[in-house]
DRENDO-1510 file (C-alpha; in Angstrom, 1 decimal, always signed):
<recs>
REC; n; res; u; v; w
REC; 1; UNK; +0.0; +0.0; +0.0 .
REC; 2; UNK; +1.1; +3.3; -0.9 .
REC; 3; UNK; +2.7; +5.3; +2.4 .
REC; 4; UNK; +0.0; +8.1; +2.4 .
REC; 5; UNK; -2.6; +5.7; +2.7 .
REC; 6; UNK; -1.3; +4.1; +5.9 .
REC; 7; UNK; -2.8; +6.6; +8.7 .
REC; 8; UNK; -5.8; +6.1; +7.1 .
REC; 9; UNK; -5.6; +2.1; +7.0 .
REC; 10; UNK; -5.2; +2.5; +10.4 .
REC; 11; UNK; -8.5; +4.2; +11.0 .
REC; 12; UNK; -10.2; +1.7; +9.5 .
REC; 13; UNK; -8.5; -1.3; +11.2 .
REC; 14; UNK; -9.3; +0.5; +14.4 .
REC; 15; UNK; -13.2; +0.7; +13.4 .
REC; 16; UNK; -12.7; -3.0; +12.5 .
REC; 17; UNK; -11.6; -3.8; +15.9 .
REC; 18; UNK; -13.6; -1.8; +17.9 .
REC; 19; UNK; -16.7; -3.6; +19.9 .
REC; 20; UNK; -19.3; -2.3; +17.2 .
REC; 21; UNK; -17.6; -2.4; +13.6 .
REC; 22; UNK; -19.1; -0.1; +11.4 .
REC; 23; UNK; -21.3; -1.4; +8.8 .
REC; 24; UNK; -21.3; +1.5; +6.2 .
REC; 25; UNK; -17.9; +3.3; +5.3 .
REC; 26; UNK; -17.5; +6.2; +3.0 .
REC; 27; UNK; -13.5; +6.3; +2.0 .
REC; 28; UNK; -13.4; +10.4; +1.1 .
REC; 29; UNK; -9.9; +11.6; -0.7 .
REC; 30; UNK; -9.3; +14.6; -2.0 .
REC; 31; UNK; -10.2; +15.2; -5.6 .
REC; 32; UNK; -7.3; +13.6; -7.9 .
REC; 33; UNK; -5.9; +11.6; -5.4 .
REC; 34; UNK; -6.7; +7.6; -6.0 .
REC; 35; UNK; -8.0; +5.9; -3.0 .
REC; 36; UNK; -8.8; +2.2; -4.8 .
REC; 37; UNK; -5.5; +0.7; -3.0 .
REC; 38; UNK; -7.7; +1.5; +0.2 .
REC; 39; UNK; -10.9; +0.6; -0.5 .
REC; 40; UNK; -9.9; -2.5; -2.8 .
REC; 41; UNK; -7.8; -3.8; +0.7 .
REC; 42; UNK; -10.9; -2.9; +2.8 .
REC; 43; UNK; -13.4; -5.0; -0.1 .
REC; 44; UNK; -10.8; -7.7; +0.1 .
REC; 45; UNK; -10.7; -8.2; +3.7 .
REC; 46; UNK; -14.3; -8.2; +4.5 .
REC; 47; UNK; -14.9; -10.6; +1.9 .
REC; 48; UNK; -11.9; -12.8; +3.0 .
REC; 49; UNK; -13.0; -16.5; +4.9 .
REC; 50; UNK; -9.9; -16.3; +7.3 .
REC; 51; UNK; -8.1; -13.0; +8.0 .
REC; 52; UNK; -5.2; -13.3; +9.7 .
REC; 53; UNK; -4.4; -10.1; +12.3 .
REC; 54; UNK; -6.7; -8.3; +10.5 .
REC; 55; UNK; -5.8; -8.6; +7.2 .
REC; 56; UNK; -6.6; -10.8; +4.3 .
REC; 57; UNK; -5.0; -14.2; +4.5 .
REC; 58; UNK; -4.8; -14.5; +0.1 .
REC; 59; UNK; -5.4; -18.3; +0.6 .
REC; 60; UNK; -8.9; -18.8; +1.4 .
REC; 61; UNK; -11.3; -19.7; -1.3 .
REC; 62; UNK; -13.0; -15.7; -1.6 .
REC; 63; UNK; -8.9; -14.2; -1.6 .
REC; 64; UNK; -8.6; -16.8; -4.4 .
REC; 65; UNK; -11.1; -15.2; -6.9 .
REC; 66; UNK; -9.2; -12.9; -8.7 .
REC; 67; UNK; -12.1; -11.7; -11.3 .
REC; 68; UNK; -15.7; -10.9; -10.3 .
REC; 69; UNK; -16.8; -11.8; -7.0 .
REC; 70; UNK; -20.2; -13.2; -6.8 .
REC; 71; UNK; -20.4; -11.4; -3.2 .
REC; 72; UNK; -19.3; -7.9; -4.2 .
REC; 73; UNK; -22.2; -6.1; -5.3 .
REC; 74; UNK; -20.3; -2.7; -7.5 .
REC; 75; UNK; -22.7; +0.3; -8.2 .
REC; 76; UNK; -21.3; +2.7; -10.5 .
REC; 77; UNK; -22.7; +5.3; -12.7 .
REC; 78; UNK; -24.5; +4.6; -15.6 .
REC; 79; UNK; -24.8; +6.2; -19.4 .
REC; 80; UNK; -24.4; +9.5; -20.9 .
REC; 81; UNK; -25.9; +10.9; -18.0 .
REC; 82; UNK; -23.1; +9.4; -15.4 .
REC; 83; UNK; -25.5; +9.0; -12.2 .
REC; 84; UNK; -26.5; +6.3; -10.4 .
REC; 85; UNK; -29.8; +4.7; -11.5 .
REC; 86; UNK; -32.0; +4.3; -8.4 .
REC; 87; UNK; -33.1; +1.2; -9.9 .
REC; 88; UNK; -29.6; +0.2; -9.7 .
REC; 89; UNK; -30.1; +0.3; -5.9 .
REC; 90; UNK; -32.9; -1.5; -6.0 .
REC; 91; UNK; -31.6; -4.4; -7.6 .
REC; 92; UNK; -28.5; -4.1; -5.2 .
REC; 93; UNK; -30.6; -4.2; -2.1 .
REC; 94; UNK; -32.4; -7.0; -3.1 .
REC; 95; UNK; -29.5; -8.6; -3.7 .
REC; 96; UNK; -28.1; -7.7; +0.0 .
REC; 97; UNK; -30.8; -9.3; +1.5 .
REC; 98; UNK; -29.9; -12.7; -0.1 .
REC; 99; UNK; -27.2; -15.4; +1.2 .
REC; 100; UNK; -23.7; -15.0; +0.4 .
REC; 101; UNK; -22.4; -17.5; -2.3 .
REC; 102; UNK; -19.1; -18.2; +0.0 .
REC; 103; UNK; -20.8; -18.4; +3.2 .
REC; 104; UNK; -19.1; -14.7; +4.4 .
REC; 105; UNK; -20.0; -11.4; +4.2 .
REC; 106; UNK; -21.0; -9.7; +1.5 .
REC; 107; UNK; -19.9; -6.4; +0.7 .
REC; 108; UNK; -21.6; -3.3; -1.4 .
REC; 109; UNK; -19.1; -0.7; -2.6 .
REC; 110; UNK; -20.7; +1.9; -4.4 .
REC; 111; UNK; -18.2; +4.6; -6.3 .
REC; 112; UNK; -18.1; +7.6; -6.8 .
REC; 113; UNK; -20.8; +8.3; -4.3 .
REC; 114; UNK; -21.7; +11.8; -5.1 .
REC; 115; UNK; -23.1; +10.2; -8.1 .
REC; 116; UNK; -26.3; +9.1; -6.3 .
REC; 117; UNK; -29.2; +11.3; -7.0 .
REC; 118; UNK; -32.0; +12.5; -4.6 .
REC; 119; UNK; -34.0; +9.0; -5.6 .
REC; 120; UNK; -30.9; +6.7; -5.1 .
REC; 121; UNK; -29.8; +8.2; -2.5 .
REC; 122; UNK; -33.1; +8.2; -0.4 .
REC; 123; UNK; -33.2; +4.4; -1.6 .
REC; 124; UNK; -30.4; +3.6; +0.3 .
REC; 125; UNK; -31.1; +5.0; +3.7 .
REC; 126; UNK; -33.1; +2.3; +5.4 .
REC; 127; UNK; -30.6; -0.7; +4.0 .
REC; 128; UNK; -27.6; +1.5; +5.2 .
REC; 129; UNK; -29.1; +2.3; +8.9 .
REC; 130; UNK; -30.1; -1.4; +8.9 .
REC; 131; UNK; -28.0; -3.4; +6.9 .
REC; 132; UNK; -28.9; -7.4; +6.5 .
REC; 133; UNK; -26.7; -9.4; +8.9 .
REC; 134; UNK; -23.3; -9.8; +7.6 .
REC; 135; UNK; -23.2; -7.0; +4.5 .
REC; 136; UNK; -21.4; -4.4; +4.7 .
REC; 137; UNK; -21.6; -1.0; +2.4 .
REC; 138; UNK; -18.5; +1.0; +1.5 .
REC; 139; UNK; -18.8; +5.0; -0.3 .
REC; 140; UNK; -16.4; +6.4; -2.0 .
REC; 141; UNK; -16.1; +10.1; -2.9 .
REC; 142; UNK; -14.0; +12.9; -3.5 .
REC; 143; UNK; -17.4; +15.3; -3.2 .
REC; 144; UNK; -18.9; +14.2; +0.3 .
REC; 145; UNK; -20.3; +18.0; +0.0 .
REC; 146; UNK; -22.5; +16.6; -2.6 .
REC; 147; UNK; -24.1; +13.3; -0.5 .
REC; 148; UNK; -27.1; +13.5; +1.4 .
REC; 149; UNK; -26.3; +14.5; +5.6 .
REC; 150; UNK; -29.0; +12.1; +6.0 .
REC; 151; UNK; -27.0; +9.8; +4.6 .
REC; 152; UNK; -23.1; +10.8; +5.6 .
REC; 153; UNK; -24.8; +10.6; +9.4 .
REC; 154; UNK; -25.5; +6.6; +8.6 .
REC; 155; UNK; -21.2; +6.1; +7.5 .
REC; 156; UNK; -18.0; +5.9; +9.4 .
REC; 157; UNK; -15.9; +8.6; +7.4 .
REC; 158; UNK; -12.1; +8.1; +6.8 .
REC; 159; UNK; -10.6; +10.9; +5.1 .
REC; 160; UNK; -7.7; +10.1; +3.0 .
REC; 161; UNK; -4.5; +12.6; +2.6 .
REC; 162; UNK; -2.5; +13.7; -0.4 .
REC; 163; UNK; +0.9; +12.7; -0.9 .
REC; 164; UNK; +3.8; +15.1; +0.8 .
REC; 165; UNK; +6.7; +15.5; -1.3 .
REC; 166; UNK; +8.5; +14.2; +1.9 .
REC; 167; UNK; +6.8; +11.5; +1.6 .
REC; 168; UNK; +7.1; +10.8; -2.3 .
REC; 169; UNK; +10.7; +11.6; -2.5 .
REC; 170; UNK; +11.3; +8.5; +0.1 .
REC; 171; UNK; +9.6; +6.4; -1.0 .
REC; 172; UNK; +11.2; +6.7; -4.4 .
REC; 173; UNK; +14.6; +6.7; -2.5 .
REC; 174; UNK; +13.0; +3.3; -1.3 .
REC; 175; UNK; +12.0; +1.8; -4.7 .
REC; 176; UNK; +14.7; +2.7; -6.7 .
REC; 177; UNK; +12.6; +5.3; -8.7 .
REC; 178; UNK; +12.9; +8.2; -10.2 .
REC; 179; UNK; +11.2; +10.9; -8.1 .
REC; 180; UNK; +10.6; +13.1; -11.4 .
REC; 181; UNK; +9.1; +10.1; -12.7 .
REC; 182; UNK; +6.5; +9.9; -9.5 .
REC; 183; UNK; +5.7; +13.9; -9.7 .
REC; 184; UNK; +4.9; +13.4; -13.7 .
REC; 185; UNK; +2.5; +10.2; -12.6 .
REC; 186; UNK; +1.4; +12.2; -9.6 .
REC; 187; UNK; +0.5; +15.1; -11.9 .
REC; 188; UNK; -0.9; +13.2; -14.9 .
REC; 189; UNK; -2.5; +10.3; -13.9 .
REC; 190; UNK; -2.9; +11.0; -9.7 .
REC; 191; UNK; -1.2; +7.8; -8.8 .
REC; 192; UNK; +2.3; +8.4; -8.3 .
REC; 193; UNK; +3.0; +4.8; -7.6 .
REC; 194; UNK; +2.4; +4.0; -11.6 .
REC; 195; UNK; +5.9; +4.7; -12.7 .
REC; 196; UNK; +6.4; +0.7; -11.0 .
REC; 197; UNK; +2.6; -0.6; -10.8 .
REC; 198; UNK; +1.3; +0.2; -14.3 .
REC; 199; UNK; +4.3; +1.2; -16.2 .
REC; 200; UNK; +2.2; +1.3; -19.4 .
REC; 201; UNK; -0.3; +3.2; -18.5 .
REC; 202; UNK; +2.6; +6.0; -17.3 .
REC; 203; UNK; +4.4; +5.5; -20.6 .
REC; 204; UNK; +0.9; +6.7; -22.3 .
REC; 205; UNK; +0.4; +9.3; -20.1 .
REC; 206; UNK; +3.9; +10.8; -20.7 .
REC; 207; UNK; +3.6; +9.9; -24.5 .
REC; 208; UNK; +0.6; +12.3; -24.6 .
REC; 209; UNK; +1.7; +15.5; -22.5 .
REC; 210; UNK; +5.0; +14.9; -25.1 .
REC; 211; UNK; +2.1; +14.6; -28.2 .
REC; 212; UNK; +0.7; +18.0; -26.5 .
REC; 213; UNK; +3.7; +19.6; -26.4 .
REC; 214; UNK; +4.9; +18.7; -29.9 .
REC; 215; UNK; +1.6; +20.5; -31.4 .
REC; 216; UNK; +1.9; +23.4; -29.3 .
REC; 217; UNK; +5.6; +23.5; -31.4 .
REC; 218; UNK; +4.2; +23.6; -34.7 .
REC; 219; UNK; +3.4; +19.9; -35.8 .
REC; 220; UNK; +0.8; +18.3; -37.5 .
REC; 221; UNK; -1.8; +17.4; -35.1 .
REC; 222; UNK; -3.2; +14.7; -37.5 .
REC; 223; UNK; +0.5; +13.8; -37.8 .
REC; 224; UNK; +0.9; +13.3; -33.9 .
REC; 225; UNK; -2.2; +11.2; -33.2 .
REC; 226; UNK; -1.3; +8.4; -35.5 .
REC; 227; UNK; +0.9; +7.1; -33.1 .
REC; 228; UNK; -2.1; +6.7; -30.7 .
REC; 229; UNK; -4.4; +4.9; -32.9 .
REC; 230; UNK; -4.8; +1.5; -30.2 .
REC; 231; UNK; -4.4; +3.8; -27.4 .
REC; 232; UNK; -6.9; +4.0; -24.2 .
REC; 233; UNK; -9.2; +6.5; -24.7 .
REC; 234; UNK; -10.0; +6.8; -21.1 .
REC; 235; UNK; -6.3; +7.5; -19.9 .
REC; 236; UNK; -5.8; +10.0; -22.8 .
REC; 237; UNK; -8.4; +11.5; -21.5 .
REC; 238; UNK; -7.9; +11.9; -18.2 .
REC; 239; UNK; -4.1; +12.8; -18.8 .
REC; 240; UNK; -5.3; +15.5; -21.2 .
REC; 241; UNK; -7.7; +17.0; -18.2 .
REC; 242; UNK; -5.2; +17.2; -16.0 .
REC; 243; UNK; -2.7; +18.8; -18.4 .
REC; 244; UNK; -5.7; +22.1; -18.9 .
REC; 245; UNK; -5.9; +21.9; -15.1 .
REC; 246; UNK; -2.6; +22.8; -14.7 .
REC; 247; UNK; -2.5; +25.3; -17.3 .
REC; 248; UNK; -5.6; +26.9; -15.7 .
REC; 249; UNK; -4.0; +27.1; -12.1 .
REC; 250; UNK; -0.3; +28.1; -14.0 .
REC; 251; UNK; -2.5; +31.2; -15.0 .
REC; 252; UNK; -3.3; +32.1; -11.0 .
REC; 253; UNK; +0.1; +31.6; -9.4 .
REC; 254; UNK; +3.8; +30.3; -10.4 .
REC; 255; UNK; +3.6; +27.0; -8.6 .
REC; 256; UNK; +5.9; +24.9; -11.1 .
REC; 257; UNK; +4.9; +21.4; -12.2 .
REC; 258; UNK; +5.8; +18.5; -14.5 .
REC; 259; UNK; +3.1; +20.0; -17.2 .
REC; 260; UNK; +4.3; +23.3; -17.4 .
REC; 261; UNK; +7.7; +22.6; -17.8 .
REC; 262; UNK; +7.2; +20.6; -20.3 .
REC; 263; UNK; +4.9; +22.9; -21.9 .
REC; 264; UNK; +6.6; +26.8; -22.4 .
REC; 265; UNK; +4.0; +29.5; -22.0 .
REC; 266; UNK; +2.5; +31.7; -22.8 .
REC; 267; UNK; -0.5; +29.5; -22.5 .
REC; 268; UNK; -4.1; +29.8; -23.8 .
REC; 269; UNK; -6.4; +31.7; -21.9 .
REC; 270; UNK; -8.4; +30.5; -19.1 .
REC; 271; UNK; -11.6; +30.7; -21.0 .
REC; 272; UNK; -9.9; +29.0; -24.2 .
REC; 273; UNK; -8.8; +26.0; -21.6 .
REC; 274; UNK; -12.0; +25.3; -20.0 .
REC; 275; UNK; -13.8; +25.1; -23.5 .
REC; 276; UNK; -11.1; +22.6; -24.5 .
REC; 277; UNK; -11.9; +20.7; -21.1 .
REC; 278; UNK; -15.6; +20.3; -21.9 .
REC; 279; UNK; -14.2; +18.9; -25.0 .
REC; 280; UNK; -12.1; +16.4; -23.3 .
REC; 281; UNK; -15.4; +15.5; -20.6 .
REC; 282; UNK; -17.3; +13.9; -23.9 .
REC; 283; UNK; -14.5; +11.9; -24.5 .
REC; 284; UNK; -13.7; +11.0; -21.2 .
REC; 285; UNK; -17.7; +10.1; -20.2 .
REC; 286; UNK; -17.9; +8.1; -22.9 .
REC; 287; UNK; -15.2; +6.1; -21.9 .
REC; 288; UNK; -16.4; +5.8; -18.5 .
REC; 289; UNK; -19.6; +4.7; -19.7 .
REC; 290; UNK; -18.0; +1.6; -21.9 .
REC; 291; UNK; -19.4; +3.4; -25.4 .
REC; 292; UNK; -17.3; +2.5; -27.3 .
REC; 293; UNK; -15.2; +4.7; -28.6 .
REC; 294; UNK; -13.0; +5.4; -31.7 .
REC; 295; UNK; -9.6; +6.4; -30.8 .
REC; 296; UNK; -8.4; +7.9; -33.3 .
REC; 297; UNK; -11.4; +9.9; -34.2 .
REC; 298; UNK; -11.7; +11.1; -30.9 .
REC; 299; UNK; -8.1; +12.3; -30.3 .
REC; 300; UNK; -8.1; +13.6; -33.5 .
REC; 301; UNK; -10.4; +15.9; -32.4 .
REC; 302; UNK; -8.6; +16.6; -29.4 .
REC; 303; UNK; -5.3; +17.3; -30.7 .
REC; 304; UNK; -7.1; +19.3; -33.3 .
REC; 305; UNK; -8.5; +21.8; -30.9 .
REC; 306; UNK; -5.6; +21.6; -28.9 .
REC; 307; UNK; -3.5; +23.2; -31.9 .
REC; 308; UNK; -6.5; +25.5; -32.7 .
REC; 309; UNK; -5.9; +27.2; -29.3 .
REC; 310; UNK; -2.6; +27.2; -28.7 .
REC; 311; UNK; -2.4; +29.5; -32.6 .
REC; 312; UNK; -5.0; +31.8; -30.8 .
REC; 313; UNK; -1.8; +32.0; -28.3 .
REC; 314; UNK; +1.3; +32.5; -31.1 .
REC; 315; UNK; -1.1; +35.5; -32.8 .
</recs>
């Protein structure tokens, strides 16, 4: 587990050991910063058969399952619109109220949280207050402003931190890594810990702040984006947000980052950067909704308007 994540693994272990263990968490991290190493650890101990000190023993038949597990129950959002169907928690309730298939708890996780609606959200507070015997109901959010206080007053909050440089420059001095190399994951992707855990994932994040980079120098956007032709539309996507994000906030002080100095200003204006967002969010919730997507049409596009604002910048 990363090393900012550890006070708040501690928090929850200490709920898990306390006379009356919660039965509804909501896991709240601050916006960009990934909290799945938590909440996938918390999933996978609740469901385990035999935890050892309090963590999952990896042996047991449920620790075993390494696809779908027939006693997680995931809500997520759903379609164009990105909420969270109340008949979604319908069916999810229903199933809560049925026998686990491995004869242990059964766990609901539903993410992000501050995608329930008024419906979906009023759905869940009886099942949440009362939960059947031996399920348990994990929220995740990086908006808790945005969930019901009938509903936050139901959940044992643990609040998750952002990564300290202190902290990130040892443990790259522990791993061996470069600690540029965690500030450009940090910055693109929010998951510093990339550069070792998904190095292809950080290789197309870098590839496309470098793609960015190349058109704001003049070159053919049509030319760049044939290199990206197989290339996850979601990640692109979300490294392409984060790259206006930083331009925006460049605009408002002279914090330095990976993005800008990789990307020489002057930069488009704010205006310019949150139209080109709103471009990006189409792609992106498309993605997260499993349309299916064509790559190369839809970073064509990008890239496009990408060098159509950066020549409002050069005159």
């Amino acid at each position: 587990m990363s090393p900012w994540l550890a006070s708040s693994w501690r928090l929850v272990l200490e709920g898990l050991q306390s006379k009356a263990a919660p039965h509804a968490w909501c896991i709240v991290h601050p916006p960009g910063v990934i909290a799945s190493e938590l909440t996938d650890r918390l999933v996978r101990l609740l469901l385990c058969l035999n935890p050892i000190n309090h963590e999952p023993c990896d042996q047991c038949a449920s620790c075993q399952i390494r696809e779908t597990h027939p006693d997680l129950v995931l809500i997520e959002p759903e379609g164009a619109a990105g909420m969270i169907r109340v008949d979604s928690i319908r069916n999810s309730i229903h199933i809560a109220y049925t026998t686990a298939s491995m004869g242990g708890q059964r766990v609901v996780f539903v993410r992000p949280a501050d995608c329930l609606n008024q419906a979906s959200s009023n759905a869940l507070l009886k099942v949440v207050e009362e939960p059947p015997s031996g399920t348990v109901f994990i929220f995740q959010t990086a908006l808790p402003g945005k969930l019901l206080p009938t509903l936050v007053s139901r959940l044992r909050m643990v609040k998750v931190p952002s990564p300290t440089l202190e902290i990130l420059e040892k443990t790259s001095q522990s791993l061996g890594i470069s600690l540029d190399d965690m500030m450009l994951a940090e910055t693109l992707l929010v998951e510093p810990m990339a550069v070792k855990t998904d190095p292809e994932k950080f290789a197309l994040a870098r590839d496309v702040l470098t793609a960015m980079a190349r058109i704001r120098n003049g070159e053919d956007s049509q030319m760049v984006v044939k290199s990206f032709a197989k290339t996850d539309a979601l990640i692109a996507s979300v490294v392409m947000e984060r790259v206006c994000e930083k331009l925006i906030r460049a605009q408002f002080d002279d914090a330095s980052n990976p993005v800008t100095a990789t990307l020489a200003g002057p930069y488009p204006s704010v205006a310019l950067l949150y139209q080109f967002k709103e471009r990006i969010a189409e792609v992106k919730k498309q993605a997260q909704a499993g349309i299916a997507v064509n790559v190369g049409l839809a970073l064509g596009s990008l890239f496009a308007a990408w060098g159509f604002i950066c020549t409002k910048v050069q005159g």
